[in-house]
TORMARRO-947885 format. One record per residue (C-alpha): residue in one letter; chain; x, y, z. Coordinates in Angstrom, 1 decimal. Example, Ala and Ser with C-alpha at 12.3 -4.5 7.8 and 13.67 -1.06 7.14 Angstrom:
! residues 2
{"A"; "A"; {12.3; -4.5; 7.8}}
{"S"; "A"; {13.7; -1.1; 7.1}}
This chain:
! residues 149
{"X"; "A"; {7.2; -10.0; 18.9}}
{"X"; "A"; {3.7; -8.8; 19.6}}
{"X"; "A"; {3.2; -11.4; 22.5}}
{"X"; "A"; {6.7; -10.6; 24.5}}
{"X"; "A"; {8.7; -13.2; 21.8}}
{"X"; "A"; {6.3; -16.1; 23.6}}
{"X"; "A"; {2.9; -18.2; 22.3}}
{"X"; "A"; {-0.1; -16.4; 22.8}}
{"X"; "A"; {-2.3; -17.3; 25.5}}
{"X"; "A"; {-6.2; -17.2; 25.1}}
{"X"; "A"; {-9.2; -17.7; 27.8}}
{"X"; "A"; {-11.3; -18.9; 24.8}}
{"X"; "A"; {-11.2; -19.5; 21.5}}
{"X"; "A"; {-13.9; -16.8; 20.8}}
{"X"; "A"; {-11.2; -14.3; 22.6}}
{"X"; "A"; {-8.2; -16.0; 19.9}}
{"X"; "A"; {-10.4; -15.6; 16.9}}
{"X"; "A"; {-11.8; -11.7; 17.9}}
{"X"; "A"; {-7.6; -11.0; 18.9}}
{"X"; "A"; {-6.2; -12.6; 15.5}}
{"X"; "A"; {-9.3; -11.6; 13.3}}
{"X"; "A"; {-8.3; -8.0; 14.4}}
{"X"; "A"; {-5.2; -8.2; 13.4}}
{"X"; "A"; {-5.5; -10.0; 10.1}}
{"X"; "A"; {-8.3; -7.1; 9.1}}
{"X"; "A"; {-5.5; -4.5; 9.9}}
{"X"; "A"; {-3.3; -6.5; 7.6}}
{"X"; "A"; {-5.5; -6.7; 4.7}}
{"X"; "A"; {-6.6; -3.2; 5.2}}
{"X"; "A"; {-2.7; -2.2; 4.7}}
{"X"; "A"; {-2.6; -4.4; 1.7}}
{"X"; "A"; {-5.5; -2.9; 0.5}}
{"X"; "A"; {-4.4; 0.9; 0.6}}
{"X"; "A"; {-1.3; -0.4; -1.1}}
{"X"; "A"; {-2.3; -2.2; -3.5}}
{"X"; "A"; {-5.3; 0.1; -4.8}}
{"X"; "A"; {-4.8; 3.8; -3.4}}
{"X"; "A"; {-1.5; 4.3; -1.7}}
{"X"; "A"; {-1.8; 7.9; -1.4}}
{"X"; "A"; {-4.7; 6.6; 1.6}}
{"X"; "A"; {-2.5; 4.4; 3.6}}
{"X"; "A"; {-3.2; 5.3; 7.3}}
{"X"; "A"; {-0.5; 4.2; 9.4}}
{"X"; "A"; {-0.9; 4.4; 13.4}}
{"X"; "A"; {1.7; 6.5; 14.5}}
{"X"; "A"; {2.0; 7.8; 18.1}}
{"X"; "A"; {1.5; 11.5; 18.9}}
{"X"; "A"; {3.3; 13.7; 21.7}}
{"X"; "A"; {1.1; 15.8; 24.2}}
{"X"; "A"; {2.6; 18.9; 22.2}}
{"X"; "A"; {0.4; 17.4; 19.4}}
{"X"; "A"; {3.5; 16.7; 16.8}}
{"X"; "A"; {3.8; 12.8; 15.0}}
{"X"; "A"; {6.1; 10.7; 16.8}}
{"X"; "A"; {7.8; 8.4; 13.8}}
{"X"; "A"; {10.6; 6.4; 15.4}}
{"X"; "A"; {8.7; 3.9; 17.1}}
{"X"; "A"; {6.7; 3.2; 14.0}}
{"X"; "A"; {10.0; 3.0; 11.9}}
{"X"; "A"; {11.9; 1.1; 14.8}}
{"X"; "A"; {8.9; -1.3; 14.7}}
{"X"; "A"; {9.0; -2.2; 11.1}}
{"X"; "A"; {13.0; -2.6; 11.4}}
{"X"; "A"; {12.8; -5.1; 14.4}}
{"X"; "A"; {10.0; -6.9; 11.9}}
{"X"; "A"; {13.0; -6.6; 8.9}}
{"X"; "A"; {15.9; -7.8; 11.4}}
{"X"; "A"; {13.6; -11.0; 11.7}}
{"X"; "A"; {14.0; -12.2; 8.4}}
{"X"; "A"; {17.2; -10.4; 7.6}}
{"X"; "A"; {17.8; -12.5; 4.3}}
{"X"; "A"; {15.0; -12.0; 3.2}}
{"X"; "A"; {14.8; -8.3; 3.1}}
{"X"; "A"; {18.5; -8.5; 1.9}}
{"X"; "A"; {17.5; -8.2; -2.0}}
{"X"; "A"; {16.3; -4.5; -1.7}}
{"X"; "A"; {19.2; -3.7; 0.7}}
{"X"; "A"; {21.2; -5.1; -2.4}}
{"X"; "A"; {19.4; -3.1; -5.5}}
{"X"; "A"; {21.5; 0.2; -6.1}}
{"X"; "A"; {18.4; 2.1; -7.0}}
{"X"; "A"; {16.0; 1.1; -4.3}}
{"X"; "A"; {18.5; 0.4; -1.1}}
{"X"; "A"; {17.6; 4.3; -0.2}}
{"X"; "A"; {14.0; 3.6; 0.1}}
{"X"; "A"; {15.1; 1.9; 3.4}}
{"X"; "A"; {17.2; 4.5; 4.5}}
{"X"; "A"; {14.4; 7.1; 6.6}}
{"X"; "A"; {13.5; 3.7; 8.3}}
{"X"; "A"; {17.3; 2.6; 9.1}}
{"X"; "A"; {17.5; 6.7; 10.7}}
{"X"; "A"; {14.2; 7.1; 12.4}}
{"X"; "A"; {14.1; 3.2; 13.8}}
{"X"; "A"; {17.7; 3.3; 14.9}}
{"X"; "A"; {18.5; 3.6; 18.2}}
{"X"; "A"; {21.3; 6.2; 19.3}}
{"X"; "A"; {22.9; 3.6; 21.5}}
{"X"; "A"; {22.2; 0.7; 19.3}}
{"X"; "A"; {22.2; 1.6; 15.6}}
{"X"; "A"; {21.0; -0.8; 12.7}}
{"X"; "A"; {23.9; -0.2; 11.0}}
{"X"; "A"; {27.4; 1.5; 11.5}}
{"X"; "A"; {27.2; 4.6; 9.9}}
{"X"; "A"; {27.8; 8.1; 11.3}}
{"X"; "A"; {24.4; 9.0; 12.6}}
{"X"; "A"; {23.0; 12.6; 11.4}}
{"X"; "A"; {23.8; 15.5; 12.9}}
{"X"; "A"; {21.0; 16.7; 15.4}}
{"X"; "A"; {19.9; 19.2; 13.7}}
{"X"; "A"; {19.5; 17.0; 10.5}}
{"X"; "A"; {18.0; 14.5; 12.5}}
{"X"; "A"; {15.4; 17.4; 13.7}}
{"X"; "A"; {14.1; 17.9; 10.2}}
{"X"; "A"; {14.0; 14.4; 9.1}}
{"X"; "A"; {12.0; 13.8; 12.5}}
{"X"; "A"; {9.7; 17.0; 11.5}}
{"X"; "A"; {9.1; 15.6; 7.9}}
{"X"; "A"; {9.1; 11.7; 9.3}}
{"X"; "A"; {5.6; 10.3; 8.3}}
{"X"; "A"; {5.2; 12.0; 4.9}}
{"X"; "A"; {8.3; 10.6; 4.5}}
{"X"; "A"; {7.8; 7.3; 5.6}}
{"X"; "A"; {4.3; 7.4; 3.6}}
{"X"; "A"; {6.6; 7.9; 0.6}}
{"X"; "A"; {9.1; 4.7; 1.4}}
{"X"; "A"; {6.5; 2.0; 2.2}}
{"X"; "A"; {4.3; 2.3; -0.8}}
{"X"; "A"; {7.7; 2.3; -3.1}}
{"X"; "A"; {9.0; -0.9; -1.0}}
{"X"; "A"; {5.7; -2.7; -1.7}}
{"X"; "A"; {6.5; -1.8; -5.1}}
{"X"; "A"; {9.5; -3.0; -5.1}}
{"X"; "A"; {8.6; -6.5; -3.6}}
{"X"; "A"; {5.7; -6.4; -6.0}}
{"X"; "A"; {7.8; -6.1; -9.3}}
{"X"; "A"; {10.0; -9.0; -8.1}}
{"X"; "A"; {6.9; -11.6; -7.9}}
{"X"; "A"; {6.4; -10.6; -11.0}}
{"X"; "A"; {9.2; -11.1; -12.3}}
{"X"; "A"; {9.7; -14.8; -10.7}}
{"X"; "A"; {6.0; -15.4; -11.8}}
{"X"; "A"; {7.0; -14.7; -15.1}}
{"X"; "A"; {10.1; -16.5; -15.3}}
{"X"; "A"; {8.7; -19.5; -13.2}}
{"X"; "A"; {6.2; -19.8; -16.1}}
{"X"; "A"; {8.8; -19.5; -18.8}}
{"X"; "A"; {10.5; -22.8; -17.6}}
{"X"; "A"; {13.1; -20.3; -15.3}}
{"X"; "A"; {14.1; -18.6; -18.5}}
């Protein structure tokens, strides 16, 4: 996705190591805010000239990352107490002509205070989803080591 759905291309491998070393350091500094303090996460969202947060392409972003591995994603979309924690990503990474998913979208003016109210909530879901996939290693950790009992 980040490359246009193609390989990469680099000049040199100097420029391919300084490129993916970037991004890997973003990745463990997510991780890191995650998994120690995530209260401190610090996600890059856009910002109009008007100076307000602009969420959706941050929330559309994770979702086209979700869509890629579907199944895999499928056991929190499944769990009757967590499934809402991807709902403010499903509204505010769904586009009007192209929703995720066939329900009615929100009225306008719901959508307008969602959108004000995006990133804190958004800053809420992500550190409960982590949770969530955390909790489940666990618990095949455990159960792995228990003969699958």
């Amino acid at each position: 996705m980040i490359w246009g759905c193609d390989e990469p291309e680099f000049d040199t491998l100097d420029e391919a190591n300084a490129i993916l070393g970037t991004i890997m350091a973003r990745y463990n500094e997510i991780l890191g805010h995650l998994e120690t303090a995530p209260d401190t996460l610090d996600p890059v969202f856009l910002e109009a000239p008007e100076g307000h947060v602009i969420v959706t392409d941050w929330a559309a972003g994770f979702m086209d990352v979700v869509l890629l591995r579907a199944k895999a994603w499928a056991p929190i979309l499944e769990d009757e107490d967590r499934r809402a924690l991807m709902l403010p990503l499903l509204l505010l990474g769904s586009d009007a002509e192209q929703p995720l998913f066939d329900a009615a979208p929100l009225p306008d003016d719901e959508m307008e205070k969602l959108l004000a109210v995006g990133a804190d909530v958004l800053m809420e879901a992500i550190p409960a989803i982590y949770e969530f996939w955390q909790d489940r290693i666990t618990v095949s950790v455990a159960a792995a080591a228990h003969g699958g009992t």
